[in-house]
DSSP file (Angstrom, degrees, kcal/mol; ACC not computed):
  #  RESIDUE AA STRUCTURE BP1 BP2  ACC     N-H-->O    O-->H-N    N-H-->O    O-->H-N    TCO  KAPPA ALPHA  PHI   PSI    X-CA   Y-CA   Z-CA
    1    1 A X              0   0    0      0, 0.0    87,-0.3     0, 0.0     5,-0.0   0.000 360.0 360.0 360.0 139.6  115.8   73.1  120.5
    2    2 A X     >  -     0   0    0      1,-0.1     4,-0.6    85,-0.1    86,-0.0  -0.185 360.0 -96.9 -87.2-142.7  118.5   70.6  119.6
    3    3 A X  H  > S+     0   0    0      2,-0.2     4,-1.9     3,-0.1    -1,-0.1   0.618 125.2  44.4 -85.7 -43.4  117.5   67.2  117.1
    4    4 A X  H  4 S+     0   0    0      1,-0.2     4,-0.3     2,-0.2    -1,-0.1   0.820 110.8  56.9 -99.7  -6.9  117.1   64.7  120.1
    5    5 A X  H >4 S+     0   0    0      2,-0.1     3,-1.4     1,-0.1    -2,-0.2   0.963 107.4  45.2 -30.5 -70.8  115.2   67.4  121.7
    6    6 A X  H >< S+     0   0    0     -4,-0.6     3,-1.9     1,-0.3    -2,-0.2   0.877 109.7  57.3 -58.2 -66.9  112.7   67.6  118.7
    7    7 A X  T 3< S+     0   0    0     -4,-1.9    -1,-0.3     1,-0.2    -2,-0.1   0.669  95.2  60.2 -45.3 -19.4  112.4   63.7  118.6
    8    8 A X  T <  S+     0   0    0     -3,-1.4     2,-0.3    -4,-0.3    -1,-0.2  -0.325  99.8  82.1-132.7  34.5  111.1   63.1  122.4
    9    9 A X  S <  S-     0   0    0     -3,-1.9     2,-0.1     1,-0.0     3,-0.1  -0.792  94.1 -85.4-130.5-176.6  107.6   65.6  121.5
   10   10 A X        -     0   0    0     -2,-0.3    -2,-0.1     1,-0.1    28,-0.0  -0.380  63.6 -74.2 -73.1 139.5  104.9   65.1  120.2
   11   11 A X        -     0   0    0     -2,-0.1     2,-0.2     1,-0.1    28,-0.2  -0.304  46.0-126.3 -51.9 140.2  104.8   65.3  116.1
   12   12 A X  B     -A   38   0A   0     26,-1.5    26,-0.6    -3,-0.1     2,-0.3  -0.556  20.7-169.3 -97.5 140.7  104.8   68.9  114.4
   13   13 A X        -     0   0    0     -2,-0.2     2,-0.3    24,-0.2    23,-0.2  -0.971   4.4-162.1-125.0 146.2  102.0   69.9  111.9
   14   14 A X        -     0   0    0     -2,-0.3    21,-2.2     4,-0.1     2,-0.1  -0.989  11.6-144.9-142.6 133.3  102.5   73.4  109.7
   15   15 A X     >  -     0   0    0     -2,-0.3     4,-1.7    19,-0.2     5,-0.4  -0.320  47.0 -79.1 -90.2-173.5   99.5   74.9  108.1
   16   16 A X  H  > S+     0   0    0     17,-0.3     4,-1.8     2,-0.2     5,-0.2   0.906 130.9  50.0 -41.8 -33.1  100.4   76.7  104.2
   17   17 A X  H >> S+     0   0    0      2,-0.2     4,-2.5     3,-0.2     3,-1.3   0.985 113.6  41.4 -81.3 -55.8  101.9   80.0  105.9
   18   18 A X  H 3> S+     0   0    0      2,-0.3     4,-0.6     1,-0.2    -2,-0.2   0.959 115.7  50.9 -53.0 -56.0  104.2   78.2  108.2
   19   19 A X  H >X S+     0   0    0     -4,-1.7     4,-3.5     1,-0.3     3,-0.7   0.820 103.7  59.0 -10.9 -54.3  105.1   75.9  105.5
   20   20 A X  H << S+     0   0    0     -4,-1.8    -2,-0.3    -3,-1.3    -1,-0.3   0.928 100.7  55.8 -80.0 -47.5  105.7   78.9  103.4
   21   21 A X  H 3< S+     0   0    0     -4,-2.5    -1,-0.3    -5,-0.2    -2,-0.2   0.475 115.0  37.8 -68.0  16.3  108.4   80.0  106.0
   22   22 A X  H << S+     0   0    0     -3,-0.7    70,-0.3    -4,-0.6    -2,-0.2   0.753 113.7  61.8-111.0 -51.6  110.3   76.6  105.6
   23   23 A X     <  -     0   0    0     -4,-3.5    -1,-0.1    -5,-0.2    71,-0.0  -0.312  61.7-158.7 -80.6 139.9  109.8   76.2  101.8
   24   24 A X        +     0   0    0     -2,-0.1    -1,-0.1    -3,-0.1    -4,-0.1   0.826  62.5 103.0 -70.6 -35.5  111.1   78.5   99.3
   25   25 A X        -     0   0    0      1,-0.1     2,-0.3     4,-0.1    -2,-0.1  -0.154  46.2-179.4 -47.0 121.9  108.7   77.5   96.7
   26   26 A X    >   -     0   0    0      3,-0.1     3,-1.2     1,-0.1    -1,-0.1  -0.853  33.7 -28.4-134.1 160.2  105.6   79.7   95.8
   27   27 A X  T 3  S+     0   0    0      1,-0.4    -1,-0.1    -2,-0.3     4,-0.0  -0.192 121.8  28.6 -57.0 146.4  102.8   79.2   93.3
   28   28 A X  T 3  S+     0   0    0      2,-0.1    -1,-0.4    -3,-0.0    -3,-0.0  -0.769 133.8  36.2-115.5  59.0  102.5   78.2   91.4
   29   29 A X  S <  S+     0   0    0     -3,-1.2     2,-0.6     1,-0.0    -2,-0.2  -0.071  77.4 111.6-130.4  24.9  105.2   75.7   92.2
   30   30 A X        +     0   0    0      1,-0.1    45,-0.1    -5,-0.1    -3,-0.1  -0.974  45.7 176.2-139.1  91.1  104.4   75.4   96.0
   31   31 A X        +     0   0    0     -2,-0.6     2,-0.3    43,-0.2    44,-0.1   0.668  52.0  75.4 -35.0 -46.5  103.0   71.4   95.8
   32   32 A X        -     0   0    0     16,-0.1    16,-0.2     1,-0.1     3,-0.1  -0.679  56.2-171.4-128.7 131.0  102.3   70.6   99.3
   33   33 A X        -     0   0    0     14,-2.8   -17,-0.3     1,-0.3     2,-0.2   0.790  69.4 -11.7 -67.0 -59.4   99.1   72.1  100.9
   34   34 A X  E     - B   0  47A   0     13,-1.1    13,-1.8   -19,-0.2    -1,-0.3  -0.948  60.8-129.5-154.9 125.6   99.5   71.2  104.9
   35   35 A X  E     - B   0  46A   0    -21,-2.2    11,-0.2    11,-0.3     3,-0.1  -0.554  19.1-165.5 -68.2 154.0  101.9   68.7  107.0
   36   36 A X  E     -     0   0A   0      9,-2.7     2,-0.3     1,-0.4    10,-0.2   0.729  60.0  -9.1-109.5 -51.5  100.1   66.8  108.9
   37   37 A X  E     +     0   0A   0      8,-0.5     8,-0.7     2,-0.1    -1,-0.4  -0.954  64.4 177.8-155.0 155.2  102.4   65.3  111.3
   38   38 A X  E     -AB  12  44A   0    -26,-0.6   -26,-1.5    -2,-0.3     2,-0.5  -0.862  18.2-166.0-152.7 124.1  106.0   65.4  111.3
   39   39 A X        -     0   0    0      4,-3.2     2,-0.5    -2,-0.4   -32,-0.1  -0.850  32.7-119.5-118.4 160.7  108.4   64.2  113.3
   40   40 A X  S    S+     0   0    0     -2,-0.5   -33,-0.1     1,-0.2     3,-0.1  -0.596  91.7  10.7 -98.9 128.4  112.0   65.7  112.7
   41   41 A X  S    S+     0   0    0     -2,-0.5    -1,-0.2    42,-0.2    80,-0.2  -0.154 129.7  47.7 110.9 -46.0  114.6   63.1  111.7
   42   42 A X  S    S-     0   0    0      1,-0.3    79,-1.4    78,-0.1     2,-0.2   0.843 112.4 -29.2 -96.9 -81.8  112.5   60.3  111.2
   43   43 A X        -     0   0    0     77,-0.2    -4,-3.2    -3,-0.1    -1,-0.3  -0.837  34.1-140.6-155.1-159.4  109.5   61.3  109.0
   44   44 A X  E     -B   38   0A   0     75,-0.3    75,-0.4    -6,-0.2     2,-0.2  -0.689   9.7-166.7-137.9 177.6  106.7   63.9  107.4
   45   45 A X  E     +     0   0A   0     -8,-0.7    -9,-2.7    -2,-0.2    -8,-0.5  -0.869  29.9 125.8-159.2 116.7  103.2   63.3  106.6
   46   46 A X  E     -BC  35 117A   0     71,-2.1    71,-0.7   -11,-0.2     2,-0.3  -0.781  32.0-130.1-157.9-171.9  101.0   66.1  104.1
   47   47 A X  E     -BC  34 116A   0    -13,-1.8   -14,-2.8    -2,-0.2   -13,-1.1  -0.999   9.3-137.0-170.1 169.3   99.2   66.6  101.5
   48   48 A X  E     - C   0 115A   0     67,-1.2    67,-1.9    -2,-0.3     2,-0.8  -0.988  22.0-141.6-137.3 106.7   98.0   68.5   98.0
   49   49 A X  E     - C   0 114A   0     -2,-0.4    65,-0.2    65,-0.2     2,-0.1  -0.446  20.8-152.2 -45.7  90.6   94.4   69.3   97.2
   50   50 A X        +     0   0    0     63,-1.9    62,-2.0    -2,-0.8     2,-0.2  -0.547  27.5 171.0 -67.1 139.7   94.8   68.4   93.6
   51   51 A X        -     0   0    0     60,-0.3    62,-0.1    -2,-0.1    -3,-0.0  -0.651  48.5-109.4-145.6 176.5   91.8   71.0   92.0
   52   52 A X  S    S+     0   0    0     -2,-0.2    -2,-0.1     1,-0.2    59,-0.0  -0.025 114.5  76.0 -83.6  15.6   91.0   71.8   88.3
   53   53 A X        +     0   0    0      3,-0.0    -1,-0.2     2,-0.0    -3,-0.0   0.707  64.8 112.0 -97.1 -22.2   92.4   75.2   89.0
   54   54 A X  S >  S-     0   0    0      1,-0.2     3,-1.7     3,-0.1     4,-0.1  -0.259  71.1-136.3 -64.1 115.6   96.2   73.6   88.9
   55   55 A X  G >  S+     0   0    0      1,-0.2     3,-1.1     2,-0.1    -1,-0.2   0.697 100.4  71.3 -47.5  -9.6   97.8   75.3   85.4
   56   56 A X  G >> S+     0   0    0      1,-0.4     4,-1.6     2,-0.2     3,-1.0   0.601  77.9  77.2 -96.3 -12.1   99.2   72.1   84.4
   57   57 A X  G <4 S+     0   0    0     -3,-1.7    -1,-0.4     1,-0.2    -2,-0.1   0.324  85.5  65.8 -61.9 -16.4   95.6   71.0   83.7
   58   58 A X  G <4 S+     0   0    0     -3,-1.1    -1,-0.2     4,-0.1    -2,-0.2   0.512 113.1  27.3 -97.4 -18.8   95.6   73.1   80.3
   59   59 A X  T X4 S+     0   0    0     -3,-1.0     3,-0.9     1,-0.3     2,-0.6   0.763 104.0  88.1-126.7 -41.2   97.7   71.4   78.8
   60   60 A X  T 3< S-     0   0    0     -4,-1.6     6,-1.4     1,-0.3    -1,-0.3  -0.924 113.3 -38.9 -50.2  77.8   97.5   67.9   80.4
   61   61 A X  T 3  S-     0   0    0     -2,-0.6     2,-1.6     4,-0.4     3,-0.5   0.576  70.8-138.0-110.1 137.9   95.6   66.6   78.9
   62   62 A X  S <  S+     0   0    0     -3,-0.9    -4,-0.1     1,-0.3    -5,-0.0  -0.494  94.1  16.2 -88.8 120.2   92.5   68.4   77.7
   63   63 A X  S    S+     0   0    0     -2,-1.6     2,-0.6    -3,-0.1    -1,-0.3  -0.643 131.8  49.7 130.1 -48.7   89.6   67.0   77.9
   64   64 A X  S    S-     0   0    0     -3,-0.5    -2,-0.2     2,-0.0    -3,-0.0  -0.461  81.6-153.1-129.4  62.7   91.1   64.2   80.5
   65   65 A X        +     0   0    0     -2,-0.6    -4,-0.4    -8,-0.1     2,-0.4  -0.004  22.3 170.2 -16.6 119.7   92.9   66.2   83.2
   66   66 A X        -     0   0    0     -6,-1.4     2,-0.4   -10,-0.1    44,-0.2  -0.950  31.9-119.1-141.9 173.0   95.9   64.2   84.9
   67   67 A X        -     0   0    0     42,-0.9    42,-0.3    -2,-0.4    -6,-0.1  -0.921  34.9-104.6-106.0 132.2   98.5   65.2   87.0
   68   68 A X        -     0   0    0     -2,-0.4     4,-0.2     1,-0.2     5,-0.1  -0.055  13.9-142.6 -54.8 151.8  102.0   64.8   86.0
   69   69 A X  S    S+     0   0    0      1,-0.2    -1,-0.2     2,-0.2     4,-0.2   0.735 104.9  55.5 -84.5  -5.6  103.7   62.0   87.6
   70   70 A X  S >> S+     0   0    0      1,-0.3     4,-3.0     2,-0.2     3,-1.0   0.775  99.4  53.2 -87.2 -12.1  106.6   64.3   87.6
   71   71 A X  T 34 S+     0   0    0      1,-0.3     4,-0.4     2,-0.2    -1,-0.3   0.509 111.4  57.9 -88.5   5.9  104.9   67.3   89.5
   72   72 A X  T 34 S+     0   0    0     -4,-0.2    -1,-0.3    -3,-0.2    -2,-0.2   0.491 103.8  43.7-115.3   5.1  104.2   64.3   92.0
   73   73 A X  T X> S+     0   0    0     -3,-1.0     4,-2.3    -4,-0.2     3,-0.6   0.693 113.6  53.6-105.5 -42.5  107.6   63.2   92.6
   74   74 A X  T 3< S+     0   0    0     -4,-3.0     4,-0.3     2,-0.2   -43,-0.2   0.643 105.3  53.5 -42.6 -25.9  108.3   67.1   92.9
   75   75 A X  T 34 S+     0   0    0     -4,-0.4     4,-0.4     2,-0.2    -1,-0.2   0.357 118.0  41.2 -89.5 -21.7  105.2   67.4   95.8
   76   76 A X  T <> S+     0   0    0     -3,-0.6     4,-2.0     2,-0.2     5,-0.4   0.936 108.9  54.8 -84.2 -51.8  107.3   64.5   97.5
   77   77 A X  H  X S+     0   0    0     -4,-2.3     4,-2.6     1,-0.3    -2,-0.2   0.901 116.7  36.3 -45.5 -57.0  110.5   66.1   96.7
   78   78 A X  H  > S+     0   0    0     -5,-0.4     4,-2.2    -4,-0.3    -1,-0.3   0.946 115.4  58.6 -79.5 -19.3  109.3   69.6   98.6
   79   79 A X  H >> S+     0   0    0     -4,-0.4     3,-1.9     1,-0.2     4,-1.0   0.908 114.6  43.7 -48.5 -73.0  107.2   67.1  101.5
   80   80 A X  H 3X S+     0   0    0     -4,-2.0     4,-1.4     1,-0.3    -1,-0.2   0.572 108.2  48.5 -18.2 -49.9  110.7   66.0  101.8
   81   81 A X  H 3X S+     0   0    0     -4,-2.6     4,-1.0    -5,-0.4    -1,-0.3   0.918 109.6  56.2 -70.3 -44.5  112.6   69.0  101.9
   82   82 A X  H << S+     0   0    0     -4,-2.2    -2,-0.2    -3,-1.9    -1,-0.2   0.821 100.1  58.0 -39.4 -43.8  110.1   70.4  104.6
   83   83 A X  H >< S+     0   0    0     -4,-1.0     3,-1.4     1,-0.3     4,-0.3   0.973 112.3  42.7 -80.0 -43.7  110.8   67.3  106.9
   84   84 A X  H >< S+     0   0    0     -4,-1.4     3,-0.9     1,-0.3    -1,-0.3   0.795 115.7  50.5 -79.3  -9.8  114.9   68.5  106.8
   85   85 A X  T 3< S+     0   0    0     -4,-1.0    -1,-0.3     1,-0.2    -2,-0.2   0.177  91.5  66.8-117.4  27.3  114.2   72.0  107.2
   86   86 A X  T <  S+     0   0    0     -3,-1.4     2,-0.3    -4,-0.2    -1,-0.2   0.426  83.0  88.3-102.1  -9.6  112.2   71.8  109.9
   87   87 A X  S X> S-     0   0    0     -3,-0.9     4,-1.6    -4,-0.3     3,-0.9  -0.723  84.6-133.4 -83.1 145.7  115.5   70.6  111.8
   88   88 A X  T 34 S+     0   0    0     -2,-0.3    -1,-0.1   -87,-0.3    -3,-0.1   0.548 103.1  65.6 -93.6   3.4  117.1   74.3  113.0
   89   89 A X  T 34 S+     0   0    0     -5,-0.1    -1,-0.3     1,-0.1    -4,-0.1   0.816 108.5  36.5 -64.0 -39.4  120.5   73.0  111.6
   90   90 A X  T X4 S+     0   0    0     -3,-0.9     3,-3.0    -6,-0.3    -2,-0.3   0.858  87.1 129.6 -88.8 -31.3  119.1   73.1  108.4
   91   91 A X  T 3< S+     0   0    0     -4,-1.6     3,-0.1     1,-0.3    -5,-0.1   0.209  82.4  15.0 -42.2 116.3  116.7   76.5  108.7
   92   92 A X  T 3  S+     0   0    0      1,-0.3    -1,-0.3   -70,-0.3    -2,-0.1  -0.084  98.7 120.3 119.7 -60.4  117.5   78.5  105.9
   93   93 A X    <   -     0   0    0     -3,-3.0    -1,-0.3     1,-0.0     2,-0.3   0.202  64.7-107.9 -46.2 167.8  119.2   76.2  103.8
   94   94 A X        -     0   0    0     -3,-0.1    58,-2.0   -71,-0.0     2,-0.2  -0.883  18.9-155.1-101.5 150.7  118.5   75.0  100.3
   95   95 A X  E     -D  151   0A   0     -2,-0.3     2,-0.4    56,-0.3    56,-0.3  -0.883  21.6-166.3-137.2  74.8  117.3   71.6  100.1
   96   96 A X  E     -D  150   0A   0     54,-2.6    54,-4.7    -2,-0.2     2,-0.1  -0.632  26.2-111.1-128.7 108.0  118.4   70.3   96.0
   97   97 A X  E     +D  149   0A   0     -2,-0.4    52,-0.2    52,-0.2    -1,-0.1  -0.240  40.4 172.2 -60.4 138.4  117.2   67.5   94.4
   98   98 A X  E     -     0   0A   0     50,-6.2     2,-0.3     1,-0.4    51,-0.2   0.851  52.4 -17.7-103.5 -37.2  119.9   64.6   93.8
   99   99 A X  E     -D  148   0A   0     49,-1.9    49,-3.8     2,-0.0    -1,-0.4  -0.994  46.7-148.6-174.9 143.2  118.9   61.6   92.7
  100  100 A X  E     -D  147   0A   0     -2,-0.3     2,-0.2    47,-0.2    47,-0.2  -0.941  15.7-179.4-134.8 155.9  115.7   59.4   92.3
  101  101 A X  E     +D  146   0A   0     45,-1.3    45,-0.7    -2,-0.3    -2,-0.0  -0.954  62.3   5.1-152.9 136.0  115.5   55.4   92.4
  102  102 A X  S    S+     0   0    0     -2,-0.2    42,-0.3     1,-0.2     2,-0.2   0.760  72.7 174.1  65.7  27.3  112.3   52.7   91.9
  103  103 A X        -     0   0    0     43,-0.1     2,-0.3    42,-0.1    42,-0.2  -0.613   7.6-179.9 -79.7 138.2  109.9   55.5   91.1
  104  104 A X        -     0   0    0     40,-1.1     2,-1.5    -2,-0.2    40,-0.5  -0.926  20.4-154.6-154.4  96.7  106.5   53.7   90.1
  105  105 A X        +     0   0    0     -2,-0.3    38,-0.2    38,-0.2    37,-0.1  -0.447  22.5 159.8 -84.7 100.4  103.2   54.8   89.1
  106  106 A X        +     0   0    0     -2,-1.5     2,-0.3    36,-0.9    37,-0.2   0.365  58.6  28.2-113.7  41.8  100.4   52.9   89.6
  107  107 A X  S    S-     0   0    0     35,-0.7     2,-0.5    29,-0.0    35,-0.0  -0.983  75.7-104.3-146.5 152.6   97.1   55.4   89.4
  108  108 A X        -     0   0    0     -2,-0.3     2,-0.7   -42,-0.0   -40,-0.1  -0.831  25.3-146.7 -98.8 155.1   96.1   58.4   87.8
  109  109 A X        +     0   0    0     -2,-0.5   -42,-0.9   -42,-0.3     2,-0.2  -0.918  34.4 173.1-102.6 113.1   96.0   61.7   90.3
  110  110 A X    >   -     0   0    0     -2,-0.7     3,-1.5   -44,-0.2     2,-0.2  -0.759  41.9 -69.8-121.2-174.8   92.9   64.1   88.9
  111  111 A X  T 3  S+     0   0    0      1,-0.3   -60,-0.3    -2,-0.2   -59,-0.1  -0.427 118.9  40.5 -83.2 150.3   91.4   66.9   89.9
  112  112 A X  T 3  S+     0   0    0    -62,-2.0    -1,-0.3     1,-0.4   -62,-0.1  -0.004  91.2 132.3 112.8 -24.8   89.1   66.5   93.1
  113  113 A X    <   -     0   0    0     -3,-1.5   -63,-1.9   -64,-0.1     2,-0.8  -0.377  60.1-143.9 -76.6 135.9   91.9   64.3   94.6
  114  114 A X  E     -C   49   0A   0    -65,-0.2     2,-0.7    -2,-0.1    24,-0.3  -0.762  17.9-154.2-103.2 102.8   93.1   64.5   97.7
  115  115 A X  E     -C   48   0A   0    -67,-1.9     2,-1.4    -2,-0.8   -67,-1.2  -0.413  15.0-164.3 -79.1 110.9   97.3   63.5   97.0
  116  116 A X  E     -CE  47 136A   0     20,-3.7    20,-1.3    -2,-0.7   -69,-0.2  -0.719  11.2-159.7-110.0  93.5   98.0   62.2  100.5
  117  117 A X  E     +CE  46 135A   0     -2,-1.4   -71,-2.1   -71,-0.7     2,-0.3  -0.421  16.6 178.0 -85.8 161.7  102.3   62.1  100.9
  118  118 A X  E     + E   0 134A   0     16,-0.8    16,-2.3   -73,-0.2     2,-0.4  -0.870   4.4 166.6-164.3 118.8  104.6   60.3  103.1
  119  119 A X  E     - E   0 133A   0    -75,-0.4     2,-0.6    -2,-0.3   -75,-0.3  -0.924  10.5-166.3-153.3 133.5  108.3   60.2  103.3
  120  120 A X  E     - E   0 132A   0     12,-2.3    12,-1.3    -2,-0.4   -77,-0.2  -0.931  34.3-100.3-138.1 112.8  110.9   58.9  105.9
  121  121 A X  E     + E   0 131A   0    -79,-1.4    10,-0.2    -2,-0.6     3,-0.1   0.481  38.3 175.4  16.6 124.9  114.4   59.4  106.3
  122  122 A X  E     -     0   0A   0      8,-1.7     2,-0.4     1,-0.3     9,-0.2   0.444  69.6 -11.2-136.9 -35.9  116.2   56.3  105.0
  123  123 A X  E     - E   0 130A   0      7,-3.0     7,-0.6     2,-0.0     2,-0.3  -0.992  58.5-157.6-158.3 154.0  119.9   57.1  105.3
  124  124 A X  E     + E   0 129A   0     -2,-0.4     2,-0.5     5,-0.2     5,-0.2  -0.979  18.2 177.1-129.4 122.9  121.5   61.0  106.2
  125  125 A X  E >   - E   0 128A   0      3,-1.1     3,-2.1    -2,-0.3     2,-0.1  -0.964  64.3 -57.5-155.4  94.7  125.5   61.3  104.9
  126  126 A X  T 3  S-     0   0    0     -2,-0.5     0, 0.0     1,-0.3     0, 0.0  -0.535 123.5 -20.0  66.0-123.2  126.9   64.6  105.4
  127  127 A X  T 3  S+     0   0    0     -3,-0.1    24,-1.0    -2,-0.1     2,-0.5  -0.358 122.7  91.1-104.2  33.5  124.4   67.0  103.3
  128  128 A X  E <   +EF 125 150A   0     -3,-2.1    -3,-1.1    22,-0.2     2,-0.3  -0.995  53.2 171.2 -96.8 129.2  122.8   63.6  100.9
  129  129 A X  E     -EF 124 149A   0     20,-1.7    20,-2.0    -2,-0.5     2,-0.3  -0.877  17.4-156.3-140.4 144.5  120.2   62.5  102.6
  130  130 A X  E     -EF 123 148A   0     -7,-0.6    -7,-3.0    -2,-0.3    -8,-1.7  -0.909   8.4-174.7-135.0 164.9  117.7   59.8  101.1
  131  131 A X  E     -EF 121 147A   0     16,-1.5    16,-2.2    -2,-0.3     2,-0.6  -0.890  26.0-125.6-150.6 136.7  114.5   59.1  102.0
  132  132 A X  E     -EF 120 146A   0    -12,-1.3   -12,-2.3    14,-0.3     2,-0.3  -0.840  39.2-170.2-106.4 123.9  111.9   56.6  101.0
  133  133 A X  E     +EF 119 145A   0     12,-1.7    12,-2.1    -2,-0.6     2,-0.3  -0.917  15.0 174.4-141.2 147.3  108.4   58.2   99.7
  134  134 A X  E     -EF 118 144A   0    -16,-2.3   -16,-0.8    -2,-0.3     2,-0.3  -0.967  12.0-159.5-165.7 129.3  104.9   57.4   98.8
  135  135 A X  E     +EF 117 143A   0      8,-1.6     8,-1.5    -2,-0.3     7,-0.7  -0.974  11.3 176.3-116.5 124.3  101.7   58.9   97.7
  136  136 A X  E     -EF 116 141A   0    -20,-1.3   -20,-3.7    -2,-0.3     2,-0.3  -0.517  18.1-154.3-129.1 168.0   98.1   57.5   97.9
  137  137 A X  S    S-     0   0    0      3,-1.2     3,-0.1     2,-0.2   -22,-0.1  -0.894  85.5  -0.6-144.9 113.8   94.8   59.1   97.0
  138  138 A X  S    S-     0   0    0    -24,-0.3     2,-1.5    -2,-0.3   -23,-0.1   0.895 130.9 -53.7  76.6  44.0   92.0   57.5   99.1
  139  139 A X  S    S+     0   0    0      1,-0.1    -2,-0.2   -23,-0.0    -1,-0.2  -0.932 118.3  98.2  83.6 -96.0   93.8   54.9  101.0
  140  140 A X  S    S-     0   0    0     -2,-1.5    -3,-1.2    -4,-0.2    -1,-0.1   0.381  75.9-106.3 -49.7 115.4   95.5   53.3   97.7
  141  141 A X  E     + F   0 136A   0     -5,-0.2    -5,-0.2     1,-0.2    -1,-0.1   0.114  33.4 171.2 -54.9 149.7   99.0   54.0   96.3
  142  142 A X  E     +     0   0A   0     -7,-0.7   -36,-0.9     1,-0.5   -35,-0.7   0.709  68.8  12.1-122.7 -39.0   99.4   56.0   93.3
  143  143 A X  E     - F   0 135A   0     -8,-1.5    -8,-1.6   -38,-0.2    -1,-0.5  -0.997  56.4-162.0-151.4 157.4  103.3   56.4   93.2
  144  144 A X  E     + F   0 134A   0    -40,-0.5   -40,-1.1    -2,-0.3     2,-0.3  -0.974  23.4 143.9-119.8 136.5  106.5   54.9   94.9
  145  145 A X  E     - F   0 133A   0    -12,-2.1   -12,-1.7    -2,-0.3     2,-0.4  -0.980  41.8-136.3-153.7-175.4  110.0   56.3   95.2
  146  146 A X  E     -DF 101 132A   0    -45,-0.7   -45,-1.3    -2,-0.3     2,-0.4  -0.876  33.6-165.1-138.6 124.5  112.9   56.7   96.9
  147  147 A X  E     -DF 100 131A   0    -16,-2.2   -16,-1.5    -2,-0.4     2,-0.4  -0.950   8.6-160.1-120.7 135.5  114.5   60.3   96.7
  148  148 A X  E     +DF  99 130A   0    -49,-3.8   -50,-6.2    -2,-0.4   -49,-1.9  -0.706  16.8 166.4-118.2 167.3  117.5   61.6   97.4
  149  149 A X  E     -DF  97 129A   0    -20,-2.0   -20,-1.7    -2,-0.4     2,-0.6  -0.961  21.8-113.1-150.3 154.0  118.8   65.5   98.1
  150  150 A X  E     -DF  96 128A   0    -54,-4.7   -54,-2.6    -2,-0.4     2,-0.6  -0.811   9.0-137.3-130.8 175.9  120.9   67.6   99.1
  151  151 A X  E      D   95   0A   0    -24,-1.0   -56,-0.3    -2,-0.6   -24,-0.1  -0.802 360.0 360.0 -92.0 100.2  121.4   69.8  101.4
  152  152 A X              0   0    0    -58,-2.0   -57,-0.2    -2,-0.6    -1,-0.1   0.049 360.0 360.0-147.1 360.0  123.1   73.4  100.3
């Protein structure tokens, strides 16, 4: 199926095992729970059941669990990655973070939180492509960015 094929259906959802045949990434480094909807080109839509189980919680901080804001630009980073390798031009490929820009934290993410991501396609040049990204936890944003990657 080509790309403008893909564009003129209905949005794609992939639960953790299909996911896990797009991503490389495994726990405990595998961010992203479920896509939700995705349309290929434009943009993805997922999410992370953030739990007290998460290792990063031991150290971070104990007694007052938070999530790093970097392991949440990294859960965009693989949303992200998903969305290009869900195109069968990329399937296969490595997907390599390039470059981040305006990244902005305005919540804390803890455990019990549901990290609800969203990132769309902002400009595609050769194998860069960057992409405008945002995570909320209960309708309210918690981080902003724009990330770019490439494509290997």
């Amino acid at each position: 199926m080509s790309a403008d094929q893909l564009e003129n259906t209905s949005p794609l959802s992939f639960d953790i095992n299909e996911l896990m045949n797009i991503l490389p990434h495994r726990y405990p480094f595998l961010l992203v729970d479920r896509v939700t909807e995705c349309v290929p080109t434009k943009y993805i839509k997922g999410y992370k059941n953030v739990t007290m189980n998460e290792p990063f919680f031991q150290g971070h901080f104990p007694g007052k669990p938070v999530m790093p804001g970097v392991l949440m630009v990294e859960a965009l980073a693989q949303l992200s990655a998903a969305l290009l390798l869900s195109l069968p031009e990329y399937k296969g490929k490595l997907v390599l973070f390039a470059g981040i820009d305006g990244v902005r934290f305005k919540r804390m993410v803890i455990p019990g939180d549901k990290l609800e991501m969203y990132s769309e396609i902002l400009k595609m040049k050769g194998p860069v492509v960057k992409s405008k990204c945002s995570a909320s936890v209960d309708g309210k944003i918690v981080m902003e960015a724009e990330l770019m990657c490439s494509i290997q």
